[in-house]
VEXMARVEX-370789 format. One line per 5 residues: number of its first residue (from 1); their letters; for each residue y, z, x of N, C-alpha, C, O, CB. Coordinates in steps of 0.001 Angstrom, whole numbers. Atoms other than C-alpha are relative to their C-alpha. Glycine has a CB too. Layout:
# VEXMARVEX-370789
NUM> a> Y:Z:X:Y:Z:X:Y:Z:X:Y:Z:X:Y:Z:X; ...
END
This chain:
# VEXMARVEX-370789
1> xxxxx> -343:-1400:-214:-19565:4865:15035:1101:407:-968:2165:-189:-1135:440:245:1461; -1076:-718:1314:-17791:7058:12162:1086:287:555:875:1280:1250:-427:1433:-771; -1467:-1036:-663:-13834:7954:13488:340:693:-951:309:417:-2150:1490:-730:502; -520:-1042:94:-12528:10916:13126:1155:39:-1248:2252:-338:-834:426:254:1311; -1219:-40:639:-10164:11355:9862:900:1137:314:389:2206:-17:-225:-34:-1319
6> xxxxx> -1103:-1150:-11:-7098:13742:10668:658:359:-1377:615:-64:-2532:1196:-430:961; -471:-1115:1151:-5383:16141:8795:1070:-666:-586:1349:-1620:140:516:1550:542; -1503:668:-77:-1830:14873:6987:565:1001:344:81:2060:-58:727:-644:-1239; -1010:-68:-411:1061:15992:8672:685:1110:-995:1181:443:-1904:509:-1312:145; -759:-1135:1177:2662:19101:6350:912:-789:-898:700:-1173:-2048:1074:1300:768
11> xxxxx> -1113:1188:303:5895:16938:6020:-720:-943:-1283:-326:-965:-2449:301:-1124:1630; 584:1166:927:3453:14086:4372:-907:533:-1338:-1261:22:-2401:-1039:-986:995; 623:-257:1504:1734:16317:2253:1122:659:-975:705:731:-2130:-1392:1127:80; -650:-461:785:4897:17963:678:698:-1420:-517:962:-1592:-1706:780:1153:559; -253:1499:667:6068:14234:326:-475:-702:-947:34:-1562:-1666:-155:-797:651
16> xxxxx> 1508:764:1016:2798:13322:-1562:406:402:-1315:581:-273:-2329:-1899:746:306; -234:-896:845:3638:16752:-3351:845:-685:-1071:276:-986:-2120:572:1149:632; -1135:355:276:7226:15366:-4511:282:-1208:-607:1163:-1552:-1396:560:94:913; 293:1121:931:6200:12404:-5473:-602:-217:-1218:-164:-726:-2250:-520:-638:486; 611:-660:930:3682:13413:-7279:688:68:-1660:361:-605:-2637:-117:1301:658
21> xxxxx> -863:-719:698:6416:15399:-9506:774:-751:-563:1106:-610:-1740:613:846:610; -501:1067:620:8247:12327:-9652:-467:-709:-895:-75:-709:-2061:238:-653:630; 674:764:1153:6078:10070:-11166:-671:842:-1126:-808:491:-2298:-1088:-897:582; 192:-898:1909:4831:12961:-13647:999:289:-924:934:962:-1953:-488:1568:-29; -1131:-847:782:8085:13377:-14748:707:1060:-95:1611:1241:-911:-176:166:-742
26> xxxxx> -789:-1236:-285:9177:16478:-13672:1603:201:265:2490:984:-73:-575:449:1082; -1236:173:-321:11838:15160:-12162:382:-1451:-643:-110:-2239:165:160:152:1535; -393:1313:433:13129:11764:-14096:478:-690:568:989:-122:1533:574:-121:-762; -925:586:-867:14822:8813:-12659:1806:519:-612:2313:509:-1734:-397:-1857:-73; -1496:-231:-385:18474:9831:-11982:303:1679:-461:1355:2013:-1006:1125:-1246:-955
31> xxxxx> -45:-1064:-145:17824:13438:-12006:50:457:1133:-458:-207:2037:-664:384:-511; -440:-476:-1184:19032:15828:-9350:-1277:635:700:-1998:1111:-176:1184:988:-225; 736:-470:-280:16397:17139:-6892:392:1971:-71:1533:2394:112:-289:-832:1150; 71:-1557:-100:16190:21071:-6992:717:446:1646:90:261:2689:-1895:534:-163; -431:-469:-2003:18480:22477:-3383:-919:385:574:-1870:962:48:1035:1275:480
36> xxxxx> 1027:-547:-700:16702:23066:-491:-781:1520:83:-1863:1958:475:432:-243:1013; 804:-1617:418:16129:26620:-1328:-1141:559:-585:-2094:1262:-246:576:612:-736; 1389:-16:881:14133:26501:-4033:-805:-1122:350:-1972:-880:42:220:-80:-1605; 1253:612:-478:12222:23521:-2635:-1079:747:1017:-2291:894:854:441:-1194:651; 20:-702:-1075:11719:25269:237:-1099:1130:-114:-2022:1400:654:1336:478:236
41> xxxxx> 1150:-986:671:9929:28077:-1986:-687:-36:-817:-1376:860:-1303:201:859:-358; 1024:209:674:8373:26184:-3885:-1624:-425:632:-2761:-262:188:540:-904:-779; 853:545:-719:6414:24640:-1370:-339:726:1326:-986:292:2279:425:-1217:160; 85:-912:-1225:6662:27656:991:-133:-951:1646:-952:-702:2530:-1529:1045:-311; -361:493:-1674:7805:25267:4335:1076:184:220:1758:545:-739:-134:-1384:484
46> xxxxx> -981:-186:-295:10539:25484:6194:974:-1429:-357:613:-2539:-745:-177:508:1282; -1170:975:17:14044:23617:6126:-381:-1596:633:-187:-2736:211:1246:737:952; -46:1368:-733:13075:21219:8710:-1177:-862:-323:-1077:-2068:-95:36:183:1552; 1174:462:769:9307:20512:6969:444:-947:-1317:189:-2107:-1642:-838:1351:-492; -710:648:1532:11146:19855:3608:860:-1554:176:678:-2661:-330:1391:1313:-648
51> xxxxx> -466:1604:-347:13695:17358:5319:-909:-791:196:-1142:-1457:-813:779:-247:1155; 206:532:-174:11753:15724:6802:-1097:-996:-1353:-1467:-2170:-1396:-45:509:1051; 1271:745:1007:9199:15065:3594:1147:-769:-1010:1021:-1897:-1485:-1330:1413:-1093; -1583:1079:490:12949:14039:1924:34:-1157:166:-366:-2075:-550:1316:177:679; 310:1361:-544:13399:11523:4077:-987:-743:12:-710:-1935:145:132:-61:953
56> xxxxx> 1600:935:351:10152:10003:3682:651:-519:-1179:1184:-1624:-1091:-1798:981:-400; -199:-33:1882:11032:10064:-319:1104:-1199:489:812:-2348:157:821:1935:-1173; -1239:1125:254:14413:7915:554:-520:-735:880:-58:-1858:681:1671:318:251; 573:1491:-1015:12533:5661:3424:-955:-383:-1594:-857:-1584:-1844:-1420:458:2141; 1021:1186:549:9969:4622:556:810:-356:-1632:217:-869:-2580:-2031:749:-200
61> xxxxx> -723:-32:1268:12781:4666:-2345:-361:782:-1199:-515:197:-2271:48:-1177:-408; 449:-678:894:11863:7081:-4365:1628:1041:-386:1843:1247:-1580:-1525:772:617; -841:-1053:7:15103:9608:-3973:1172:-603:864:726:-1105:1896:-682:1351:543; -915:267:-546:18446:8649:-2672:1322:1605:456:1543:2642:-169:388:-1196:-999; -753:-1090:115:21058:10848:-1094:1570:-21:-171:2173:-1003:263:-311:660:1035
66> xxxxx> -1569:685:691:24834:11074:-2510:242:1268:1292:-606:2154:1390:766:204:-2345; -695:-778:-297:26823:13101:-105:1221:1039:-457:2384:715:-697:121:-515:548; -1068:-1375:427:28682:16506:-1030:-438:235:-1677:139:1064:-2380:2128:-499:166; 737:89:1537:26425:15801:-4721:-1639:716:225:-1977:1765:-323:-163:-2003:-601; 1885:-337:91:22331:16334:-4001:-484:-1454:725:-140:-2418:1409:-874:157:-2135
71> xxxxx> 1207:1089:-83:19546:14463:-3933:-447:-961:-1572:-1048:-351:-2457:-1488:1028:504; 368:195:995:19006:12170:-6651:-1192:-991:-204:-1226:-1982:525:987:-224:-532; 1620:1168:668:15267:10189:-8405:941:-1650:-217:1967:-1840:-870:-933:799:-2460; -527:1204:464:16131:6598:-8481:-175:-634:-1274:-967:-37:-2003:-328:-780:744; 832:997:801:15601:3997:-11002:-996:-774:382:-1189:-822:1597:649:-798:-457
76> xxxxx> 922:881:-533:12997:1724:-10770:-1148:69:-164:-1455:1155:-656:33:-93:1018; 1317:-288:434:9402:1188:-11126:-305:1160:985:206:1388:2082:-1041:-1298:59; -31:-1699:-982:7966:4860:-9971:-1206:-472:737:-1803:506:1185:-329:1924:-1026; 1053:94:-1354:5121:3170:-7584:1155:-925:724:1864:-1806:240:-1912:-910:-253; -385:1186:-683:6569:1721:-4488:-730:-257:1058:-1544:659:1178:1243:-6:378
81> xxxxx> 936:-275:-1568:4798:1059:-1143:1110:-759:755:1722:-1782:446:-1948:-861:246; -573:16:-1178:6569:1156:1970:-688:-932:1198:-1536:-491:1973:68:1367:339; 896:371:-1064:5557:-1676:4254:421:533:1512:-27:-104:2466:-78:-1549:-26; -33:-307:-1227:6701:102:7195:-884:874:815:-754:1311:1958:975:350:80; 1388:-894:-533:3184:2054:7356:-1378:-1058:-975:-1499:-1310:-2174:135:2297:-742
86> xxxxx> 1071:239:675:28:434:6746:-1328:624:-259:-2213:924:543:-172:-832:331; 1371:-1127:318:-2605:2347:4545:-412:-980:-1208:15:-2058:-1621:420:2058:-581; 622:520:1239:-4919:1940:1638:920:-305:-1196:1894:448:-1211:-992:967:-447; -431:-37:1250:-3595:937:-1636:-792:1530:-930:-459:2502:-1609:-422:-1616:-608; 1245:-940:1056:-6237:3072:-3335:325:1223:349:844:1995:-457:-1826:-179:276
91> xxxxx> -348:-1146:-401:-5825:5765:-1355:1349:327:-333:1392:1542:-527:-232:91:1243; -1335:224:308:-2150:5403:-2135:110:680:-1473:364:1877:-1613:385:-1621:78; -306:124:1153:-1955:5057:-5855:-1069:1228:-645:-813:1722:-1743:-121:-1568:-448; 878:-1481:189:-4841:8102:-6075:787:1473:701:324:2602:539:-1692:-228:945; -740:-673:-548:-2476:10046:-4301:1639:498:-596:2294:1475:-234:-72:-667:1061
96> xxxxx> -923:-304:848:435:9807:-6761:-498:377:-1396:378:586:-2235:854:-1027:-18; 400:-957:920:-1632:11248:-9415:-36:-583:-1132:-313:88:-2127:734:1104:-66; 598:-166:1199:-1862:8785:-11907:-984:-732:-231:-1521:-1078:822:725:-116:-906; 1401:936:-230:-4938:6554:-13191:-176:-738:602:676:-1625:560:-470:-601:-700; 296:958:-917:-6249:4708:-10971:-1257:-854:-425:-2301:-273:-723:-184:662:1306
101> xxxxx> 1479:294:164:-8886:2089:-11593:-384:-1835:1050:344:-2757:1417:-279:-116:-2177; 205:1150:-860:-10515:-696:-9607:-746:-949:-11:-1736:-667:664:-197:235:881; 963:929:299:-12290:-3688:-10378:-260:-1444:898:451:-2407:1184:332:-295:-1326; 308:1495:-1389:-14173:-6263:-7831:-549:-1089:-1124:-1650:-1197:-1664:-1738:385:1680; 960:1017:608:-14273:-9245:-9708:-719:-1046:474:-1271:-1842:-286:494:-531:-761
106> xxxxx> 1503:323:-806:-16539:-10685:-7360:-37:-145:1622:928:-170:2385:-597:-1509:-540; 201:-232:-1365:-17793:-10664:-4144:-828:-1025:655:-1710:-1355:-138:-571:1267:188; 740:1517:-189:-19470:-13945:-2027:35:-376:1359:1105:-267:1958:720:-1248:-821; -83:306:-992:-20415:-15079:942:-22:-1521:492:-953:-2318:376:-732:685:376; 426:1799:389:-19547:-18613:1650:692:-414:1313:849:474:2152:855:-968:-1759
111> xxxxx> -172:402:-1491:-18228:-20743:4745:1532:-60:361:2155:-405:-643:-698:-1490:299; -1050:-497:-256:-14830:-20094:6427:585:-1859:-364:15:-2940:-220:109:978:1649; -1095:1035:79:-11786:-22599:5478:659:518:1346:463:1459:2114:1053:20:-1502; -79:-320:-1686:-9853:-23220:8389:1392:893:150:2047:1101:1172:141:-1662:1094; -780:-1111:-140:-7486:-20833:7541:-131:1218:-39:699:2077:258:639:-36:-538
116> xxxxx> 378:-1743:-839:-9248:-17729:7900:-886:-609:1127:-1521:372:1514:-1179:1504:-1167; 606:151:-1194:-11131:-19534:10949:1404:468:759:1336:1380:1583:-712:-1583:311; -1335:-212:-966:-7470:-19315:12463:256:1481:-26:371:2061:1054:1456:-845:-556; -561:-876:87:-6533:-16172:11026:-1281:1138:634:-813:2223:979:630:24:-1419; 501:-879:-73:-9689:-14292:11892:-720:-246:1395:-1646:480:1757:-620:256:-1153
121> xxxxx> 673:51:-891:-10568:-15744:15010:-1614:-720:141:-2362:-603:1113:121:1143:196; 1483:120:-122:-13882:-17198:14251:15:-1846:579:929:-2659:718:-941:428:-1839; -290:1787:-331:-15496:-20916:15433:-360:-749:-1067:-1102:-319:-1950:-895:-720:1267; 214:1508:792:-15738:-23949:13582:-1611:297:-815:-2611:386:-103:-103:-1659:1444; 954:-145:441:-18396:-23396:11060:-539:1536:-888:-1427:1737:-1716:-569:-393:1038
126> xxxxx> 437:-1535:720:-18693:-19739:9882:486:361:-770:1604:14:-1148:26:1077:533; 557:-676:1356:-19610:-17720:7189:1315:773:298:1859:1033:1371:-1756:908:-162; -556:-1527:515:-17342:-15085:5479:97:400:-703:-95:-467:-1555:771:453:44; 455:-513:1261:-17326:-12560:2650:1396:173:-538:2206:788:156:-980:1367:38; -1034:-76:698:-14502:-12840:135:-299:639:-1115:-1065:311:-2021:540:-1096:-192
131> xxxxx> -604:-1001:1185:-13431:-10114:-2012:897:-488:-1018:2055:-826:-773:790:1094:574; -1231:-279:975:-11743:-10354:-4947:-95:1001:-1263:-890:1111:-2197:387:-1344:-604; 237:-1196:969:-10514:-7251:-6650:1490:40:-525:2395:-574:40:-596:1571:776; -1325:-408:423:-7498:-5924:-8882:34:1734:-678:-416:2231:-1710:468:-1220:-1205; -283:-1545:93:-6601:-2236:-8774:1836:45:-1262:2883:-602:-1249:302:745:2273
136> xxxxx> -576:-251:921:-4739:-823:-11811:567:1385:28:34:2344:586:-727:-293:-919; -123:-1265:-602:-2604:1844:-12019:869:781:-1669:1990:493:-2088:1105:-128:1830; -206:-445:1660:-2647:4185:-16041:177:-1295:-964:986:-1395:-1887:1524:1007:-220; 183:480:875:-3883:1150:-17323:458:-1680:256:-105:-2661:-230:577:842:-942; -408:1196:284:-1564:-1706:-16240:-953:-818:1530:-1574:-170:2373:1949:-31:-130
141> xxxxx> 380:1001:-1297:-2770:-4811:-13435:1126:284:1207:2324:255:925:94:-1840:-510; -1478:-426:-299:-620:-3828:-10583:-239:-964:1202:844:-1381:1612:502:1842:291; 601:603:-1170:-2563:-5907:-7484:-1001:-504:-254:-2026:9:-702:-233:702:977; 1397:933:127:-4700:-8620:-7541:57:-751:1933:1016:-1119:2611:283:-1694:-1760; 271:-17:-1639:-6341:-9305:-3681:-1015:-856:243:-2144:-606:-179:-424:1404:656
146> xxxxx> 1601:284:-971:-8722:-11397:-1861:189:44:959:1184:-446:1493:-828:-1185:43; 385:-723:-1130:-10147:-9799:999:-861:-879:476:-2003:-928:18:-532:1346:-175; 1066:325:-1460:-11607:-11925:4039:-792:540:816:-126:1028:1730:436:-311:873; 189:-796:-1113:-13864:-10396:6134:-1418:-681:780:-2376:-1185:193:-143:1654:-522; 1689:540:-805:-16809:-11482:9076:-577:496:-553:-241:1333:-1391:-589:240:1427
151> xxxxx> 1336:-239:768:-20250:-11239:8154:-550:1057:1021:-1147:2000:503:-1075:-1476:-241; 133:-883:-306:-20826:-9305:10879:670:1511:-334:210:2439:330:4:-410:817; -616:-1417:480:-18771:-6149:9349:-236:154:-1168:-333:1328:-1524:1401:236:108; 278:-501:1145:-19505:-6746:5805:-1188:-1069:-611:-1624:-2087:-74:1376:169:-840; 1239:715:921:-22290:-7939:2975:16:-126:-1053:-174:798:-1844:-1083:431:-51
156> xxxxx> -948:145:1444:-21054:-9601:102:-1162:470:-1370:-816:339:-2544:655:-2073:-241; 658:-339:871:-24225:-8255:-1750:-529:2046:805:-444:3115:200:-1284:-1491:-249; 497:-1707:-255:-25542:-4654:190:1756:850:164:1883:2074:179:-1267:203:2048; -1168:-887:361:-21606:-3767:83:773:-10:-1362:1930:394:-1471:952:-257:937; -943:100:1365:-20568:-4327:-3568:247:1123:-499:1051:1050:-1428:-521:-743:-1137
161> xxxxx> -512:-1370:382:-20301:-451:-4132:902:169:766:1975:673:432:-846:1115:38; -1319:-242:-1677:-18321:-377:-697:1052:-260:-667:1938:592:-730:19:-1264:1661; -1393:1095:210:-15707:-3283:-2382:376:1194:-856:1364:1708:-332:-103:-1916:-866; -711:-1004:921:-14910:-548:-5040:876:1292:713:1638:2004:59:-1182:639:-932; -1027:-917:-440:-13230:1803:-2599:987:-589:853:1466:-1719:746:-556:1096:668
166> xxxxx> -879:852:-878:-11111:1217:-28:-337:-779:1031:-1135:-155:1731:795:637:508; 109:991:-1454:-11342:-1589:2880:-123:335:1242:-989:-109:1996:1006:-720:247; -234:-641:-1064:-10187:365:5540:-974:1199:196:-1346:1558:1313:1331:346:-29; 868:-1203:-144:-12440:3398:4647:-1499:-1120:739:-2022:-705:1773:-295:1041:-1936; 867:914:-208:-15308:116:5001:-73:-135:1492:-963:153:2292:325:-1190:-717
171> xxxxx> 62:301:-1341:-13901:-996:8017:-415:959:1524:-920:740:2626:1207:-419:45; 58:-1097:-1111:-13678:2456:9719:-1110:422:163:-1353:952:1247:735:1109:-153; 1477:-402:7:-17237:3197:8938:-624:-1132:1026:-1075:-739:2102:-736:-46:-1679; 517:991:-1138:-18407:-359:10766:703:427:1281:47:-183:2125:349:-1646:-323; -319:-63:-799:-16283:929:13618:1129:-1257:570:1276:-1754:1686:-1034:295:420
176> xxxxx> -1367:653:-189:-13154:-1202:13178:739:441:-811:1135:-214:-1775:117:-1336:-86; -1631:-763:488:-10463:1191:12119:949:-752:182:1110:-1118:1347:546:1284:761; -931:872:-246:-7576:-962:11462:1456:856:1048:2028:1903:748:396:-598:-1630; -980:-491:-1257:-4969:-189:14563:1365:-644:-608:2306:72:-952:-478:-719:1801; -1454:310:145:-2129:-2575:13709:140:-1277:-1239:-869:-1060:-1909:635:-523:1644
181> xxxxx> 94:1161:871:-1411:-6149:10987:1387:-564:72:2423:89:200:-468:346:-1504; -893:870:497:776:-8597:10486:300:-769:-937:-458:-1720:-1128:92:-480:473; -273:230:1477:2167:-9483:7469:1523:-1199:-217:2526:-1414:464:336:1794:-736; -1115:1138:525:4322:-12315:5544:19:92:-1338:-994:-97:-2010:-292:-1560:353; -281:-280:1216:5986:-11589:2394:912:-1039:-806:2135:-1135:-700:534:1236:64
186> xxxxx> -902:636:1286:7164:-13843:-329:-79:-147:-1384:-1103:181:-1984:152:-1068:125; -41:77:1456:8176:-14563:-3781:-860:-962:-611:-646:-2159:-421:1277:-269:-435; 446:1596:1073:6056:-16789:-6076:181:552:-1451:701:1572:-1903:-2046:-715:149; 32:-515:1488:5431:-17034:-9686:-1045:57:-682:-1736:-859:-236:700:-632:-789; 1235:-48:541:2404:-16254:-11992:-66:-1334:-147:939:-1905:-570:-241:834:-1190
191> xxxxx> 437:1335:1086:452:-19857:-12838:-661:896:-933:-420:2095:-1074:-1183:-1424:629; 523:41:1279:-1749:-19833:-15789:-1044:1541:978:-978:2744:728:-857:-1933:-760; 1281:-881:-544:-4772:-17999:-13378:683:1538:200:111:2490:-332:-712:-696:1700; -257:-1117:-563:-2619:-15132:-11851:417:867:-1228:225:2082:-1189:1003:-155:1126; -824:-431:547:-657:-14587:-15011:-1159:646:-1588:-908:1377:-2546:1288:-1237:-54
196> xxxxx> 1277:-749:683:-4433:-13997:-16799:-722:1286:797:-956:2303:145:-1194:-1151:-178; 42:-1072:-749:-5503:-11694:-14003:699:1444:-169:92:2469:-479:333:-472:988; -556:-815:420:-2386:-9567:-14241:658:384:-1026:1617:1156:-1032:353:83:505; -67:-385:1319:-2271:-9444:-17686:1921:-273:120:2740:567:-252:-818:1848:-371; -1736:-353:-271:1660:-10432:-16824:112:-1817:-1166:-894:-2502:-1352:878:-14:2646
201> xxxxx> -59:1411:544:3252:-14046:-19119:221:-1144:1816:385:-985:3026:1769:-50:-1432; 552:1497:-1362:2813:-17426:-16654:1687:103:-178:2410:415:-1124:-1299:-2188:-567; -1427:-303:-461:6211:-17506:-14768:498:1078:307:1669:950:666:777:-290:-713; -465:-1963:-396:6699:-13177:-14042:238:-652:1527:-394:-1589:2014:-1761:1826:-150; -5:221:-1644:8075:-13261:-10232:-983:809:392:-1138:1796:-327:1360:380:847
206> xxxxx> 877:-921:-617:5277:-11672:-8019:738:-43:1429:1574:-795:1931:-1680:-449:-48; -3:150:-1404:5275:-10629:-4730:-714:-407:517:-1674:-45:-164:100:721:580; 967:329:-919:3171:-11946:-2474:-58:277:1182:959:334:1873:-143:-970:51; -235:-792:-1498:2029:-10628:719:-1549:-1035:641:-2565:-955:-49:-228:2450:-68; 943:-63:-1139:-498:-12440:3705:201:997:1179:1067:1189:2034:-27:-1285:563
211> xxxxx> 314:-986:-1276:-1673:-9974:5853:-1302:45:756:-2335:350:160:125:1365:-423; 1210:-139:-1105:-4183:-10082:9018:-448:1460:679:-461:1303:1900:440:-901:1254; 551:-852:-653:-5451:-6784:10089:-932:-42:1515:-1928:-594:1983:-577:374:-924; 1078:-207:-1851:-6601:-5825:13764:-774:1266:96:-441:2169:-672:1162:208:1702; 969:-1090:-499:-9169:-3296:15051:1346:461:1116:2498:118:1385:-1854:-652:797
216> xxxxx> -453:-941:-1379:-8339:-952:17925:288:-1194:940:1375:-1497:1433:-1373:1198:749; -251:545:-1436:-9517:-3578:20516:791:-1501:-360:362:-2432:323:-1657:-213:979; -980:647:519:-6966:-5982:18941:-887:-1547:-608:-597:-2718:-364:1274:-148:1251; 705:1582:750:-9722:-8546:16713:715:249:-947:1283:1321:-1158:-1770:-331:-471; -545:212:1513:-8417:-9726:13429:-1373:232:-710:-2349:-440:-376:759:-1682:-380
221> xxxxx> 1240:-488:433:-11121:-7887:11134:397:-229:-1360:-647:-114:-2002:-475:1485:436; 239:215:1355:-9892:-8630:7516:1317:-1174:-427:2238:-944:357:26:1611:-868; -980:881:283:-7327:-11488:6139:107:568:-1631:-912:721:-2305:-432:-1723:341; 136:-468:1010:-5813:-10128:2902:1304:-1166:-457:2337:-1422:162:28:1700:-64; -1596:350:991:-3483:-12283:-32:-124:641:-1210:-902:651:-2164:358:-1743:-479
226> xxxxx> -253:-834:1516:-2065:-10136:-2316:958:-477:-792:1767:-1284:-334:433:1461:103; -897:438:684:-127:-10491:-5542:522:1341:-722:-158:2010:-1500:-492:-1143:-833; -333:-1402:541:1861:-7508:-6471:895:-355:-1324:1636:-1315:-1537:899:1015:1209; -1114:28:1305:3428:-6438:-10145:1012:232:-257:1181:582:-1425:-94:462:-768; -1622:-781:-71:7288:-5482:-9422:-205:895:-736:-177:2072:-378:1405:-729:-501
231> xxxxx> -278:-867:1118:7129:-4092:-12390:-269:1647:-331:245:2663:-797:-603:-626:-860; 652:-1420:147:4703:-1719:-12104:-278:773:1695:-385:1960:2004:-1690:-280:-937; -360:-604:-1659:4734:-1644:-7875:600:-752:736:189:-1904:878:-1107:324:914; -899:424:-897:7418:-2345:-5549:-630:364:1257:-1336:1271:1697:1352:550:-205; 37:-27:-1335:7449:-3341:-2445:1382:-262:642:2280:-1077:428:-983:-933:428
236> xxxxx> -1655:-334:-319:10251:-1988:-384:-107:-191:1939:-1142:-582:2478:585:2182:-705; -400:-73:-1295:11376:-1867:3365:1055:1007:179:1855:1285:-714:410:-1256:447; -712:-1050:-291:13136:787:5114:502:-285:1547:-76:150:2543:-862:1308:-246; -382:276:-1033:15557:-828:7700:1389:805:401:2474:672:-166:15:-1339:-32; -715:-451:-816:17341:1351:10106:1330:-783:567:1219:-1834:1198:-834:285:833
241> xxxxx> -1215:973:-502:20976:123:10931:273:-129:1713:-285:687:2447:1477:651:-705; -461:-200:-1348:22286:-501:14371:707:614:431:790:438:1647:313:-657:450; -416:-1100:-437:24368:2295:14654:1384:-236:409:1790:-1390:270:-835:499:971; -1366:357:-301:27757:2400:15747:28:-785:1265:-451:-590:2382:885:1223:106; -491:1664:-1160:29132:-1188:17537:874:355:1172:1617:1300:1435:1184:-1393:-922
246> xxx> -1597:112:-1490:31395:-1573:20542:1036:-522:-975:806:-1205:-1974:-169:-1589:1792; -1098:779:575:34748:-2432:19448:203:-1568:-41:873:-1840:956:1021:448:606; -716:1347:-355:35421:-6355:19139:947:-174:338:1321:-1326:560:124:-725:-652
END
């Protein structure tokens, strides 16, 4: 059964907007944002629409705020992703406006190791279809991925047009919209293989991310390891402090 896509949120689309602007250059890193006034009319929302698409901008590092100064563009590579929401990449990096391109370098259906038997729930013995793709973003390698998934949800040969978009759009069509994931992030370094993949020299730090995706009714429906390019996309966190202490 197809679910329902919703609308974005005003807030998230003047955020998209703003970003946008960023990474075209409009606004450079360590340039001042425009006062709320003229944002305000540029984008015809109100005060409290605008904040809030702000704040987004400084939760995913894009814009920092100096007090009694502005708003200012950071440094830094201008893609970042925010793991404190999980969405598409694709959808993501098509959404900041600049090339996007995506290549499955292959797709296969072969018998589970026992680490996606663990991670995906399955028994002793089964099949699954492994993805591997690397999405580029105006040209450079920015993510290289292999994607786990049961055989019941996907077909490593009647979905090889599927693998070219997004996962989640895949999943939501079989009727496992991803609900929630859990994720483990660390540092490695290109070997010889990764450091041909992302066109990066053998030794670049990557990021690395395992992540398990759940459906609604809480199955593990895809096992993903990624290798991200700092360079060209950060991966950031946006942790909330504890607020003012009791006295010691």
């Amino acid at each position: 059964m197809l679910q329902a896509r919703t609308r974005p949120l005003l807030p998230d689309v003047v955020r998209a907007d703003l970003r946008r602007l960023i990474i075209g250059g409009e606004f450079p890193p360590g340039s001042k944002l425009p006062n709320e006034e003229a944002l305000c009319a540029r984008f015809a929302v109100s005060r409290i629409t605008l904040r809030e698409a702000v704040r987004g901008l400084v939760e995913d590092g894009y814009v920092i705020r100096r007090q009694g100064a502005g708003t200012f563009v950071t440094e830094g590579p201008t893609l970042r992703n925010s793991l404190d929401t999980n969405f598409s990449y694709t959808e993501y990096l098509e959404s900041t406006g600049v090339a996007v391109s995506k290549n499955v370098l292959g797709a296969e259906r072969r018998p589970a190791g026992e680490a996606q038997i663990v991670a995906l729930g399955l028994a002793p013995g089964a099949e699954i279809v492994v993805v591997r793709r690397v999405r580029s973003a105006d040209g450079k390698p920015a993510i290289y991925s292999i994607d786990s998934l049961p055989t019941d949800i996907a077909d490593a040969k009647k979905d090889l047009k599927a693998f070219g978009r997004s996962l989640y759009t895949l999943l939501s069509e079989r009727g496992h919209g991803v609900e929630y994931a859990r994720t483990v992030l660390a540092p490695v370094i290109a070997d010889a293989e990764l450091a041909e993949i992302l066109a990066v020299p053998v030794g670049t730090p990557l990021q690395h991310l395992r992540q398990v995706d759940y459906d609604s009714a809480g199955r593990p429906v895809m096992l993903s390891l990624e290798w991200h390019v700092p360079s060209v996309i950060e991966l950031r966190v946006y942790r909330r402090g504890p607020g003012p202490l009791p006295n010691g």
